[in-house]
C-alpha positions as CSV (number, residue, x, y, z in Angstrom):
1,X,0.0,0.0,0.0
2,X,1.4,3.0,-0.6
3,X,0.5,7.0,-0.1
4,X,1.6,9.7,-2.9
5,X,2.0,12.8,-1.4
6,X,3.0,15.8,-3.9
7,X,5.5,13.9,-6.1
8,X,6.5,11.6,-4.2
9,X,5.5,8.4,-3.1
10,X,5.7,6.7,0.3
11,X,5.2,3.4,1.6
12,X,3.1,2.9,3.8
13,X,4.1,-0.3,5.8
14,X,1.7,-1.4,8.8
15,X,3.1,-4.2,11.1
16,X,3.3,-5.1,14.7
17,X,7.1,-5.9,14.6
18,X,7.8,-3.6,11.7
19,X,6.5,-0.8,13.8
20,X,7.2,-1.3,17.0
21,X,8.3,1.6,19.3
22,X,12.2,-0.1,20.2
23,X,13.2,3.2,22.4
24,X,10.3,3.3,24.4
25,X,10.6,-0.7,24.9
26,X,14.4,-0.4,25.3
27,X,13.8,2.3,28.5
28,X,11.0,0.6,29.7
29,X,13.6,-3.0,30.1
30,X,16.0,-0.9,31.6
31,X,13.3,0.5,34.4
32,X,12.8,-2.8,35.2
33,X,16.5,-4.2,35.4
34,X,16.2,-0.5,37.9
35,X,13.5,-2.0,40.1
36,X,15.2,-5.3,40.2
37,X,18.3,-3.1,41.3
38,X,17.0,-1.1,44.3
39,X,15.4,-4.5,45.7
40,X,19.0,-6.5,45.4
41,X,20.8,-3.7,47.3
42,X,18.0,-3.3,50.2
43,X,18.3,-6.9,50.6
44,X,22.1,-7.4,50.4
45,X,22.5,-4.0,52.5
46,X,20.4,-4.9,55.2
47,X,21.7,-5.4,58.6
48,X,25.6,-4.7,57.1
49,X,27.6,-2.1,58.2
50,X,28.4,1.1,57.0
51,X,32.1,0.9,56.6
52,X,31.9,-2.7,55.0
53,X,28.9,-2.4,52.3
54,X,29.5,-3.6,49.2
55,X,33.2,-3.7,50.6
56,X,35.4,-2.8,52.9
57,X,38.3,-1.6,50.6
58,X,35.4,0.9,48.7
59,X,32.6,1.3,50.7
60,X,29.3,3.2,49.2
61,X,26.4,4.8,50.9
62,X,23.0,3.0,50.4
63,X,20.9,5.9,50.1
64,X,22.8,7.8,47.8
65,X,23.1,5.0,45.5
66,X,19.4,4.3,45.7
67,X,18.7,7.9,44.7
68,X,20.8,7.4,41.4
69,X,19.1,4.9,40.3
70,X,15.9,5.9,41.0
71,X,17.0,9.2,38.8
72,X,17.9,6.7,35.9
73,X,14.7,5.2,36.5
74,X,13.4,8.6,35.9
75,X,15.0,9.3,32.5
76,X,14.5,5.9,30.9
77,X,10.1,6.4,31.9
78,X,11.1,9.7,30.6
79,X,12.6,8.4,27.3
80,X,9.9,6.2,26.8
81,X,7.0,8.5,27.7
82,X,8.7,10.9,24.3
83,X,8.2,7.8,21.6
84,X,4.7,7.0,23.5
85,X,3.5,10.8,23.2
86,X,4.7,10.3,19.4
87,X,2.9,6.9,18.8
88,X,-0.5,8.3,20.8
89,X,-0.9,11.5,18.8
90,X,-0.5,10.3,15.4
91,X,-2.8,7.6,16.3
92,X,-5.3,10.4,17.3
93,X,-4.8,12.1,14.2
94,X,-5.3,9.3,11.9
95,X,-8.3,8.0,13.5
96,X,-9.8,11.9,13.9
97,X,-9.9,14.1,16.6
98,X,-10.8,18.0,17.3
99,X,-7.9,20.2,16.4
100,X,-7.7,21.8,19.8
101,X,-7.7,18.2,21.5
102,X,-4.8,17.8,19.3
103,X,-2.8,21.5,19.8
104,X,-3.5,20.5,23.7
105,X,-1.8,17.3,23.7
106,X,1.0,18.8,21.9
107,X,1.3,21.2,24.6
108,X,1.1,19.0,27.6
109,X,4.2,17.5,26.2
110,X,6.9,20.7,26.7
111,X,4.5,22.7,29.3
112,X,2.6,20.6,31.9
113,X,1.2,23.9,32.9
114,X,-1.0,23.3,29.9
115,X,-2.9,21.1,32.6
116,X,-4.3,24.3,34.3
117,X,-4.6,26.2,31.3
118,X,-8.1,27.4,29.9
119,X,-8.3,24.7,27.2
120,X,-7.2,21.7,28.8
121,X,-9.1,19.0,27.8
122,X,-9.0,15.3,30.1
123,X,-7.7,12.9,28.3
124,X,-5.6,10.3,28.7
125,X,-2.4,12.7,27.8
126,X,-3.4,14.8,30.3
127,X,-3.6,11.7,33.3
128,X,-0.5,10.8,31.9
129,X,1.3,14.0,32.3
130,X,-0.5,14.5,35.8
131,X,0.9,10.7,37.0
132,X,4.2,11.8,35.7
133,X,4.5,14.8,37.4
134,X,3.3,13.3,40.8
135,X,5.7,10.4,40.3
136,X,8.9,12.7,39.8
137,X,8.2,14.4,42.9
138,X,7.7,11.8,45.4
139,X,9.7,9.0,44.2
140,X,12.7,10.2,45.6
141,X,12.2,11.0,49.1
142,X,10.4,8.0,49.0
143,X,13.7,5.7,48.3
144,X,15.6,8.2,50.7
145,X,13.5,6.6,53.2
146,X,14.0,3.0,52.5
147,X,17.6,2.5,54.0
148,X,18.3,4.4,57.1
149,X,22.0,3.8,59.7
150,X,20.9,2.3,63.2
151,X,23.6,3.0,65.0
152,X,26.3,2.1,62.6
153,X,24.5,-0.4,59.8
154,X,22.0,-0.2,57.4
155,X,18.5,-0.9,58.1
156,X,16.5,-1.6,55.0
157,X,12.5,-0.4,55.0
158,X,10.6,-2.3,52.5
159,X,7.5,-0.6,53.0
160,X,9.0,2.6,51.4
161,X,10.1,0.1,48.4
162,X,7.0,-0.8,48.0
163,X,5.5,2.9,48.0
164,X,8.1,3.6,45.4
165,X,7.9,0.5,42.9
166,X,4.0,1.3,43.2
167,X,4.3,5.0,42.2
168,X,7.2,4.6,39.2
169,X,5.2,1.4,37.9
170,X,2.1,3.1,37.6
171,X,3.2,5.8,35.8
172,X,5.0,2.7,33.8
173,X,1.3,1.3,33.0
174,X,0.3,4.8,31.7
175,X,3.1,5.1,29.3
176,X,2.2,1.8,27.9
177,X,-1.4,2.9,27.7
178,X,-0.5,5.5,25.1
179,X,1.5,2.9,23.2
180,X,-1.1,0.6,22.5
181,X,-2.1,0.4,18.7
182,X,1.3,1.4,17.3
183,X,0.8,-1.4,14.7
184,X,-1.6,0.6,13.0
185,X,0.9,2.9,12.3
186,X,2.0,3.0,8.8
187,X,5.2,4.8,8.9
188,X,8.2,6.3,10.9
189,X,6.6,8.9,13.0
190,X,7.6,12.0,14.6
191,X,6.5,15.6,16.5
192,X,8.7,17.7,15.0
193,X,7.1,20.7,12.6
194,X,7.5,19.2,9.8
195,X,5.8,16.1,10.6
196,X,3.0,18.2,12.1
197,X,2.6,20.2,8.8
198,X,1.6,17.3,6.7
199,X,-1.3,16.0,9.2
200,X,-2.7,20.1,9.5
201,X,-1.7,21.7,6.1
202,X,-4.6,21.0,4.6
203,X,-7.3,22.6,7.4
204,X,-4.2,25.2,8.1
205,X,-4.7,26.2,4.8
206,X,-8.2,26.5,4.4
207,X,-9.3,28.0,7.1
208,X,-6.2,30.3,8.0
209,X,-5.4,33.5,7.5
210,X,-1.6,36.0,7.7
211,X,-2.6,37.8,10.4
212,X,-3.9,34.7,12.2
213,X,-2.5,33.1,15.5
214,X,-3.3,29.5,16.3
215,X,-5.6,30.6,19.2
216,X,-7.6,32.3,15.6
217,X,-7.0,28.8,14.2
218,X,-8.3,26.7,17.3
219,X,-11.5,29.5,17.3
220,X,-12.4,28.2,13.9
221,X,-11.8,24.5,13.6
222,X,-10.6,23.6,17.2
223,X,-13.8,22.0,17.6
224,X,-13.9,20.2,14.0
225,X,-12.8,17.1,14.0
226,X,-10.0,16.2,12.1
227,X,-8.4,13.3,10.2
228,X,-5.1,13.2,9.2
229,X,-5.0,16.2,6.5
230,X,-9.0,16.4,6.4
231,X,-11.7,17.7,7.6
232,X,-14.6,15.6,8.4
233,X,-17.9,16.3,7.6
234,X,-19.7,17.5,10.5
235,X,-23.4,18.4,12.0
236,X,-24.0,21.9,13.0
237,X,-22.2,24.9,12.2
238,X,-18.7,25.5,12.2
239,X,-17.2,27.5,15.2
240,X,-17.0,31.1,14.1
241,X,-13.4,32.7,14.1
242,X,-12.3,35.0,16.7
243,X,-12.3,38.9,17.3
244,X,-8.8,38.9,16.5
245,X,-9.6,37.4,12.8
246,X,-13.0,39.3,12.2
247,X,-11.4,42.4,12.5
248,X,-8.2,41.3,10.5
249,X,-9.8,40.6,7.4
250,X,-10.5,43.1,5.2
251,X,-8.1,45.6,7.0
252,X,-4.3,46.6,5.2
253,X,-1.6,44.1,5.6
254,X,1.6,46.8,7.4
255,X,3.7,48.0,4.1
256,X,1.4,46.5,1.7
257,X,-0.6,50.1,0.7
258,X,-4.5,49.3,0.0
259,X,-4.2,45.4,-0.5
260,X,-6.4,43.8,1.6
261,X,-6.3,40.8,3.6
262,X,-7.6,37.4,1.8
């Protein structure tokens, strides 16, 4: 099957394996092998002294290695979470969605302020972002609190391994959430501009205007749903634009004379 686009022509190649998201899987083995980590050194450490853990010739503190890993943790959920945004949005945009929902999840991505914003919308980027956040802050003083020196050995605390394997694991079952269906993805992906361009040109285009901002783009066709480079056909009347627009059409474009706006 294949997809012409201008001149050119590109494969499009469905496929479980053929498309599978390798980085995000890659990370999300190496959280585990993380997991598996802090367990093996609360178990080994326990009870052992402070001067002799792993060994007495180079002796390392528990809680400070702990809090390492728990940061690597951290980046490779991190590194996964990037490919899953990528896999999750185009799926959006190739089965259809509103192009606000779509500008929204974009921003959620680099600005998790976006969450208490005026057009958040709750979807499942959105209780993704939130169980990220809430993860990367409690996480660590969490682990802090699983080995502790009584007087002069480590004492391991399980209960706080537990806490944290729960919190970083959840937001381990999110990511995957978002990953779900990348078979039906037909090529390479990504969110770069570019990318984005191919997906919007088409309602960009017809619906934009020069002296438009995207907040005059999402005014008109943030509620229209979308498809991949389409506009679906739709029941009711379109969304009219904003002030900003109304009052830039038919006004002079700055060092242009008399010709107005189109």
């Amino acid at each position: 099957m294949h997809q012409v686009v201008g001149n050119q022509r590109i494969a499009w190649e469905p496929g479980f394996w053929r498309r599978a998201p390798w980085k995000a899987v890659s990370s999300i083995l190496a959280f585990v092998v993380c997991c598996a980590g802090l367990a093996a050194i609360l178990v080994d450490s326990n009870g052992k002294e402070v001067n002799t853990w792993p060994r007495s010739s180079m002796p390392v503190s528990v809680p400070v290695l702990l809090s390492l890993i728990v940061g690597f943790a951290n980046l490779c959920l991190t590194i996964a979470l990037s490919q899953a945004y990528e896999v999750a949005w185009w799926l959006n945009a190739m089965r259809g969605a509103e192009l606000r929902r779509l500008q929204f999840d974009l921003d959620i991505q680099h600005n998790l302020s976006a969450l208490f914003g005026p057009s958040r919308t709750v979807d499942k980027f959105a209780v993704v972002a939130a169980i990220s956040l809430v993860v990367s802050i409690v996480d660590g003083p969490l682990i802090q609190r699983a080995s502790t020196i009584t007087p002069n050995a480590y004492e391991s605390h399980y209960e706080f391994l537990a806490a944290t394997l729960a919190c970083v694991v959840l937001q381990a079952l999110a990511i995957a959430t978002l990953l779900v269906g990348w078979q039906r993805l037909c090529r390479q992906v990504s969110l770069d501009a570019f990318e984005m361009s191919k997906a919007l040109e088409e309602p960009l285009l017809q619906n934009g205007s020069s002296n438009g901002t995207i907040d005059d783009v999402l005014a008109r066709v943030g509620r229209v749903p979308l498809r991949y480079g389409e506009i679906l056909p739709v029941e009711g009347p379109i969304p009219v634009m904003s002030q900003h627009l109304k009052e830039s059409q038919g006004t002079s474009v700055a060092g242009s004379g008399d010709l107005p706006v189109e």
